[in-house]
N, C-alpha and C positions, 0 to 999 in steps of 0.2 A: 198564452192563457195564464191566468192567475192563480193562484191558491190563497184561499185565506181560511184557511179549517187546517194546515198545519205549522207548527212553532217550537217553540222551546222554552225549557223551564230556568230556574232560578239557582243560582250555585254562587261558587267561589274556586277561585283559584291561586295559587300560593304568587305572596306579593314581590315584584321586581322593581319597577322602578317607578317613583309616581312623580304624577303632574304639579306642577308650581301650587297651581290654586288647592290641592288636595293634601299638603304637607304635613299640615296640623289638621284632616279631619277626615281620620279611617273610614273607609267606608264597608258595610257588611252586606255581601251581597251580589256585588261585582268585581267584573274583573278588575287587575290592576291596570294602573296607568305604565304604560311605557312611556319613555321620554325621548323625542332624539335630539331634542336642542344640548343634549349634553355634549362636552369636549370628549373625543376619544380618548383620550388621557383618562378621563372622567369615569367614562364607559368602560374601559377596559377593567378597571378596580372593582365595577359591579358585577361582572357577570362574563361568559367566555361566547365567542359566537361559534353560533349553530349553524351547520350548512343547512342549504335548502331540500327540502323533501326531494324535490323533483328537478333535472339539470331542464334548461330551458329548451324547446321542440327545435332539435337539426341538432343539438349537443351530443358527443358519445355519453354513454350511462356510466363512463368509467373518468369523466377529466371530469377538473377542478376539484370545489370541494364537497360534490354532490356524492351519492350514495354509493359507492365502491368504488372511487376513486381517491387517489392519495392522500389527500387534503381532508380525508375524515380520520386520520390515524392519527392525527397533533392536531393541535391548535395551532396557528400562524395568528400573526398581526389581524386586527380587527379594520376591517374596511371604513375607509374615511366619509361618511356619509356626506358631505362636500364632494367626493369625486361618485358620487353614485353607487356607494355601496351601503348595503344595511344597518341598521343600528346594530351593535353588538348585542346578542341576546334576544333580539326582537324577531329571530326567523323561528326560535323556542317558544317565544311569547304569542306566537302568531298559530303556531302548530297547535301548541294547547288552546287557546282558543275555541280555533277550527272544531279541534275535537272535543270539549266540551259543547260546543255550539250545537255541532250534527249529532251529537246523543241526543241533546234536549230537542232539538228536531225529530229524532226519530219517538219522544214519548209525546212529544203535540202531533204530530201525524199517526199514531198511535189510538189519541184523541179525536182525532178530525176523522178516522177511519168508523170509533164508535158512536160519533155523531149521526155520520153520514148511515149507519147501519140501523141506527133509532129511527132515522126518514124512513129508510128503505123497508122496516121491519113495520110502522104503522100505519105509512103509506103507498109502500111499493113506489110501480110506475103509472100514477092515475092523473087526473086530471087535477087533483089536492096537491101531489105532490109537484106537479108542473106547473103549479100557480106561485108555490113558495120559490122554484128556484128562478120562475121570473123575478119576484121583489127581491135576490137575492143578488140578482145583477146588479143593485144597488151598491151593497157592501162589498163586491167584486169590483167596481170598478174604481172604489171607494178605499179598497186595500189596494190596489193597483199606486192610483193616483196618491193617497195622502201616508202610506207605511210602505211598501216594498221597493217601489221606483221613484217615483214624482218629491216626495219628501226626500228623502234620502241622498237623489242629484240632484236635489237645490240645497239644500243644509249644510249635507257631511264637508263639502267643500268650503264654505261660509265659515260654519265652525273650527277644520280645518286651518283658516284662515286667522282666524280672531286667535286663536291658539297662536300660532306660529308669531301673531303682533304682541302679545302678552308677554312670550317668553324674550322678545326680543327688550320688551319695555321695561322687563325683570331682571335683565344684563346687565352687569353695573361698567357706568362710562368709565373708561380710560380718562385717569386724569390729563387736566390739560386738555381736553378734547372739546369741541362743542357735540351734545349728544345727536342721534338720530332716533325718526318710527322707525317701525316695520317696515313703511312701506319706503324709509329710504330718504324721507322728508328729514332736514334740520329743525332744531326742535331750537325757539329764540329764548328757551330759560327762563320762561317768565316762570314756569311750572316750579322750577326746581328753587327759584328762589324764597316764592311763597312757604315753600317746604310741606306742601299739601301734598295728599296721593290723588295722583291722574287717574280717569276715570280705568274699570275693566273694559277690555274689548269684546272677552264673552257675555257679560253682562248687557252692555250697551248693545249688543246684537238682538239678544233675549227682549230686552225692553222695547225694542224697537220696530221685531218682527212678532213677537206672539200675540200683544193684544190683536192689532191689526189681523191676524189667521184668525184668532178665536170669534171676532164678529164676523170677519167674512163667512165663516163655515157655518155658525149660525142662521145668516140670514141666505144661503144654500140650503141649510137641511129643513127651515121652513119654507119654504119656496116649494121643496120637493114634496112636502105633502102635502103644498096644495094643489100641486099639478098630479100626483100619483094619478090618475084616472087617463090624461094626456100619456102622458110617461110609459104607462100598462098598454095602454092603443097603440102607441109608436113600436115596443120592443115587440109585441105578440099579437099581430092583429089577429089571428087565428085562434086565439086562447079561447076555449069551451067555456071558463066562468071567470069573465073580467074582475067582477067584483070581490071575487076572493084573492084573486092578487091583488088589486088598488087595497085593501085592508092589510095584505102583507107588508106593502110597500113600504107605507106610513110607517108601519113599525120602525123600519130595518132604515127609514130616514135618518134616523138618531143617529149612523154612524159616520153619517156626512161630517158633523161635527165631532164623535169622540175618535173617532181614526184621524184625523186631523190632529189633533193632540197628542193620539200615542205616538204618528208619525213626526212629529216633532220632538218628541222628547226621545223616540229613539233613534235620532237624526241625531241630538245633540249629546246621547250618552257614546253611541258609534264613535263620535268623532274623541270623546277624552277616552276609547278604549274601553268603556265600559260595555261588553257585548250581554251577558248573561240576561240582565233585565229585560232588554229589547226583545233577545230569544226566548223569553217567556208569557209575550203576550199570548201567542196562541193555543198556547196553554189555557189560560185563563179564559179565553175566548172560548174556544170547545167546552170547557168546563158549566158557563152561561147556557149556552145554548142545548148541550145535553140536558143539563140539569130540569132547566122549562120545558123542553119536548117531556121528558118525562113522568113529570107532575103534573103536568097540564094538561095532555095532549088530549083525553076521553073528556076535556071540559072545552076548549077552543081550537080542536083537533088540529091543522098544520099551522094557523094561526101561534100556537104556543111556541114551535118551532123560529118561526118571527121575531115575536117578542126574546127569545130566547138572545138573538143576535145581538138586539138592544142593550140587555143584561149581560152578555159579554162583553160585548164592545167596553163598557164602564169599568170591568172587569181588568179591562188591558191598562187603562190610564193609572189605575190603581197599583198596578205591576211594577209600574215605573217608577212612579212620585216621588218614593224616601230616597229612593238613589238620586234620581233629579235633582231633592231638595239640597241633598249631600255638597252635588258635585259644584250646584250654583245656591249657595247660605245665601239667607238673608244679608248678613253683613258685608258689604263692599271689603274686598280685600284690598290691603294696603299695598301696593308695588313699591318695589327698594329705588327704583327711578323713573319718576313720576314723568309725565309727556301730556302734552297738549295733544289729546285724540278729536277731537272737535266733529267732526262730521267721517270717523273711521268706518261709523256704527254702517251706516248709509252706503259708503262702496263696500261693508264687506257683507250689506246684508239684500242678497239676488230677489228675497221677495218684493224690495222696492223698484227693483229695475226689470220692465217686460218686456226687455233684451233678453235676458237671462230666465226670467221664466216662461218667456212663450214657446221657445224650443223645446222646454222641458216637459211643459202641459201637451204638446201638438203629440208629442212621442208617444205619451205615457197613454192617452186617449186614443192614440192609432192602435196602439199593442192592445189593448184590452177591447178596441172594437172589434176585437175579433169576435170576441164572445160572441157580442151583439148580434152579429151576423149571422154567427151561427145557429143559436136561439130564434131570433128572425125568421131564417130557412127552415127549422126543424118544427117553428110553432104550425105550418102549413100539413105535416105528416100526422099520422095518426098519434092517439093519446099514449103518451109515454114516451116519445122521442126527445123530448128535452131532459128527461129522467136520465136513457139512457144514455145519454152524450154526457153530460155531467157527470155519472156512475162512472165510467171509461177514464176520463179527463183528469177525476181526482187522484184516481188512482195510480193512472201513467205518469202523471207529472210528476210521481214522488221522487223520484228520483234525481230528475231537475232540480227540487229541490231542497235535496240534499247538498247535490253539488255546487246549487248558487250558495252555499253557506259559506264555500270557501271565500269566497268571493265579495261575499257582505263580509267577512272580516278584517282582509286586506284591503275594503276599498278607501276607509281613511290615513293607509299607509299611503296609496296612490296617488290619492290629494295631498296628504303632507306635502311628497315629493314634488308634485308638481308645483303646489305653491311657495317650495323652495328650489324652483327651477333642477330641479335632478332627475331630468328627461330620462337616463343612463338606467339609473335606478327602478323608476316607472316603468320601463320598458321591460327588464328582469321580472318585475314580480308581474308582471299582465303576463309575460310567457308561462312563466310559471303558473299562472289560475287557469290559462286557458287546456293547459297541458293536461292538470289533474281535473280541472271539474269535468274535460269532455272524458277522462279514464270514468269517472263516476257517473257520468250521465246513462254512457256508453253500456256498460256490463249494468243499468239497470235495464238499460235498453232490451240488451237480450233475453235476462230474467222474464219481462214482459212476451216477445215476442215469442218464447219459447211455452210458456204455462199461463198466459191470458184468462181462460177458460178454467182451473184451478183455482187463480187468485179469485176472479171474482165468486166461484161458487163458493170455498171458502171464507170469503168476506160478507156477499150478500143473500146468499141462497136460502133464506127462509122468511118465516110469515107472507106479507104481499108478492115478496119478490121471487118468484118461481122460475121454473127451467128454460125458462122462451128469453125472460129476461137477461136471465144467466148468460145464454148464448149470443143474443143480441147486441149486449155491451162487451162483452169478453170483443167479438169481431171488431165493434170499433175501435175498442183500447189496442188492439192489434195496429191499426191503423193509424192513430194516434201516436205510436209509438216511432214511425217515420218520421217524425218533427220533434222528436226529444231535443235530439241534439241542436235545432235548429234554435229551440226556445232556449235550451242553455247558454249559446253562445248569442243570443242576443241578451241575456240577463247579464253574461258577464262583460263582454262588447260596449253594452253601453256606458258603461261602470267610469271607464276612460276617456271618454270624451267630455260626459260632464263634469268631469274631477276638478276643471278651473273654473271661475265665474266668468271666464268668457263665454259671449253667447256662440252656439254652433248649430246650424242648422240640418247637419247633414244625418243624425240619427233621426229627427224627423221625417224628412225625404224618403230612407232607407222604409222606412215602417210603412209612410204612407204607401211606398210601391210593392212591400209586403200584402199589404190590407188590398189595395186594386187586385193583387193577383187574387188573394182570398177570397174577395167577392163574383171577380171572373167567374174563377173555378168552382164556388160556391153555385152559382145560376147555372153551371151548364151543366154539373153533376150531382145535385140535391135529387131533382126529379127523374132519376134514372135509378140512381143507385139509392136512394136514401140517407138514411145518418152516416154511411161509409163515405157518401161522394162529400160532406161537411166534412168528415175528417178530415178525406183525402184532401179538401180546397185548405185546410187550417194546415195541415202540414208542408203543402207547396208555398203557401205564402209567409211562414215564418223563416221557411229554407232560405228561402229570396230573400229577406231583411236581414239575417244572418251573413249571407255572401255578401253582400254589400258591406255591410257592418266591416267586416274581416278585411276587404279590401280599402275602405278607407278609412280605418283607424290608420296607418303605419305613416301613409301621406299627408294626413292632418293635427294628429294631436300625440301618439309616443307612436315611437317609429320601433315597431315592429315585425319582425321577419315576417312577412303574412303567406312567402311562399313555407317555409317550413313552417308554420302552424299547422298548413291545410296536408304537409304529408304527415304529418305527424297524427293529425287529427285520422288520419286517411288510413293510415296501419291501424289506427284503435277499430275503426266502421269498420274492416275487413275483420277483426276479432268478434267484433258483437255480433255482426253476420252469420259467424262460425256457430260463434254458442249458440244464437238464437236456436238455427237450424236441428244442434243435437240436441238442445232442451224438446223442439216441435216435434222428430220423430221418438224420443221416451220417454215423453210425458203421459201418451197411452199406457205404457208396460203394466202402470200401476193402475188400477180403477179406483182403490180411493184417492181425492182429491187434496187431500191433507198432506197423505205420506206420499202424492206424486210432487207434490211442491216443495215437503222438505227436501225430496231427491234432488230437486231443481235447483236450488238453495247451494248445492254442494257443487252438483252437476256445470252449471249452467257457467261459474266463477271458474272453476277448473282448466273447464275448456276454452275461455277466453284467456286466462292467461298463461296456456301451451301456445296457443295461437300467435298474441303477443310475442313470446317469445321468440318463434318461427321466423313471423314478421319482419322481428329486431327494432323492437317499436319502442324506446329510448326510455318511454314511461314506465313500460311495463318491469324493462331489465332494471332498470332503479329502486322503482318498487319492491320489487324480491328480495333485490340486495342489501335494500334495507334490512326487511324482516330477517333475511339471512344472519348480519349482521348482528341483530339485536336478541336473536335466539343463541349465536353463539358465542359473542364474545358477554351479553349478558345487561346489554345497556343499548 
């Protein structure tokens, strides 16, 4: 499932190390560049290295130089990024990040929460409000495809790449040498002797692949309003008032093309390390869309909600641009040794080659068809059931992600390493994302499965939305909440596969037989049980893409322990188990709904991490130790 109602805001963080092309030109706004084309020698004089938050799943919580273990008491020598270890200072740069990243997430889901409560407060769960989240599938499948997934593993890698050729181009040759690219090619001098500067390889990519996106997604989001009416009949043949969706649709077309754009520019800021900007579109998004539900809504009543979408989306591009413009100036940068790039632009840019993007499109459309289906199945029940599936959906998912934030921020470290061949490395930091995002997935897990029925009446329980609904969606987010971990680990899962521009087809495979189980299980339990037997079929079929996922990263692309992930992951589900359980029996004690959740709040985290503990669940004892650590000795 997708989210695109939450995000992050706009910051800064104090600067380390910057990029070649950013030398001479500060930029205000984003993060800094790390670099790791530096010499250790180089690197050492900047900065000291940082151990890793978390030791990698099968490690004790107490070796190397993870979190109370020896090697956090001194400094030692800084890992030689040639033999697969970290940049010095980049596991610090990586942490702040994260944590700037998942604040500014936690105030766009914040946002997306009073979005969604503006729907809910002027149209409940009616036939209005299940028209709009049909045309909404539009800009869901639309953030799926062109910002969360689909852009991101075609780009960040791309970029990734063009980086990696730039700083090699920016090397200066050993005399006596004849030079080389990037990619390893002799360079015949004709470049150096002219004494001209060689073209940028960021640049040349930029040139290459944007115009190209920006008409194609053009003549996509006209297309889509002219078929909206096609479109509306296909997703909901059951919809009570077609024609108020096909007028939503239109609207929320527009974001065919400006989500295309945001997803490329925060493809290409990802990749120089700029994270803040990118975690701010959805900020600016919820911001649009409240803003016209509110103004509007007594004059084009869910119709203003629509339009609203449109006026975000614009919103997000705007987000970006001055960093954008920052990071790639008008003026061609000069390289200190110039190369014949001649056709670099072309292999390093995957939207030319439907090798490399047809894997990526087939995935990214399988994972989001889920929706489809669902919506599909739910448009046949009574009015309101696509309300309540979406109400449940936004809400569980927050969690997810949160935790895939980790994991948007290391996944241009990923690609770095792979596109400097440092499988070693690759494989360290995927243990590592997969270790802490399933800890974070997991304990939101049980917050949910414990106080369901809480959060939502707390969040949506007034104006249209009344007490049947309350209970209605709280059951399915219960339900929902069985495939958290499943949609986590396919967010961060796939992150590694597409990290090269070689094509791979096995995370499409993996979805497509995710999405058959979905729909299975979707037919044979919709008309028995209702919006529970859709959740039920969405959770069994992201579980399935997930195992697979898990089992064939290790054998195809960074060779990961996949049997210690799955015990590891295996200790946390028995934690979240626990908590859920004592959040469900004293979540009654309290009858208001407010102060039963702050209890839950306290309660819920508590008891997953005695559990943990119990367990001896590697994540958990690290964790602590940290905090341990930083509480006493003060750092």
């Amino acid at each position: 499932m997708s989210e695109t109602g939450t995000g992050t805001g706009a910051g800064a963080l104090p600067q380390t190390e910057a990029l070649p092309q950013t030398e001479a030109l500060p930029q205000a706004g984003a993060l800094p560049q790390a670099e790791e084309a530096l010499p250790p020698s180089e690197a050492l004089a900047h900065t000291e290295p940082a151990p890793p938050l978390l030791p990698a799943p099968g490690q004790p919580p107490g070796s190397g130089s993870g979190p109370g273990g020896r090697g956090t008491t001194a400094v030692g020598p800084a890992p030689d990024p040639a033999d697969g270890g970290e940049a010095p200072g980049l596991g610090s740069f990586l942490a702040r990040a994260a944590a700037a990243t998942a604040v500014l997430t936690v105030l766009g889901a914040a946002l997306g929460l009073v979005r969604d409560q503006a729907i809910a407060r002027y149209f409940g769960a009616s036939d209005a409000s299940d028209a709009f989240l049909i045309a909404w599938t539009v800009p869901e499948m639309a953030a799926t495809l062109l910002i969360e997934d689909g852009m991101a593993l075609l780009l960040v890698p791309a970029f990734s790449l063009a980086l990696t050729r730039r700083a090699a181009d920016q090397a200066p040759a050993e005399p006596g040498t004849r030079s080389a690219g990037a990619t390893g090619e002799p360079d015949d001098g004709k470049a150096e002797a002219t004494g001209e500067p060689g073209p940028d390889p960021v640049r040349e990519l930029v040139a290459v692949t944007l115009p190209r996106l920006c008409l194609l997604l053009t003549a996509g989001a006209a297309l889509l309003m002219v078929g909206a009416p096609w479109v509306v009949g296909v997703l909901a043949p059951g919809l009570a008032d077609p024609g108020l969706a096909v007028d939503c649709t239109r609207l929320t077309a527009v974001t065919v093309l400006t989500f295309g754009i945001t997803g490329y520019f925060s493809a290409a800021l990802r990749a120089h390390r700029s994270f803040l900007p990118p975690a701010g579109v959805y900020v600016a998004y919820n911001i649009g869309i409240i803003g016209m539900t509110l103004a509007l809504h007594s004059v084009w009543g869910v119709r203003a909600a629509a339009a609203g979408v449109a006026v975000g989306s614009l919103l997000m591009i705007l987000t970006q641009l001055p960093t954008f413009l920052r990071l790639l100036p008008l003026a061609r940068p000069r390289l200190r040794r110039p190369v014949r790039l001649g056709r670099r632009a072309v292999r390093t840019a995957p939207l030319l080659g439907m090798t490399v993007l047809a894997p990526i499109v087939l995935f990214v459309v399988s994972r989001q068809s889920q929706v489809l289906v669902e919506r599909f199945l739910a448009s046949t029940l009574p009015a309101g059931a696509i309300s309540h599936l979406n109400y449940a959906q936004k809400v569980a998912q927050m969690p997810m992600v949160l935790s895939l934030m980790i994991c948007t921020v290391t996944f241009p470290v990923v690609a770095r390493a792979m596109a400097d061949g440092q499988r070693e490395k690759a494989r360290r930091r995927v243990e590592r994302d997969l270790a802490l995002a399933g800890m974070v997935v997991l304990l939101g897990t049980a917050v949910v499965l414990g106080y369901a029925p809480q959060i939502i009446e707390v969040l949506f329980q007034r104006g249209a939305f009344d007490v049947s609904d309350t209970e209605a969606t709280a059951q399915v987010m219960r339900v929902y909440a069985a495939g958290l971990l499943g949609h986590c680990l396919v967010g961060a899962l796939s992150r590694p596969f597409f990290s090269s521009t070689r094509p791979t087809w096995f995370p499409a495979f993996a979805m497509g037989t995710g999405l058959l189980v979905t729909m299975g299980a979707g037919y044979a339990l919709t008309y028995r049980f209702g919006v529970d037997g859709i959740a039920t079929a969405n959770a069994l079929g992201i579980s399935t893409t997930a195992l697979l996922l898990l089992m064939g990263l290790g054998t195809r692309v960074v060779p990961i322990r996949a049997r210690a992930v799955a015990v590891s992951l295996g200790r946390l589900t028995g934690a979240a188990l626990v908590a859920g359980a004592a959040g469900w029996a004293a979540a009654p004690v309290l009858p208001d709904a407010a102060l039963s959740l702050a209890a839950g709040c306290v309660l819920v985290p508590a008891v997953f991490f005695l559990t943990g503990l119990a367990l001896r669940s590697p994540e958990v004892v690290s964790l602590l130790a940290l905090i341990r650590r930083r509480f006493t000795d003060g750092r």
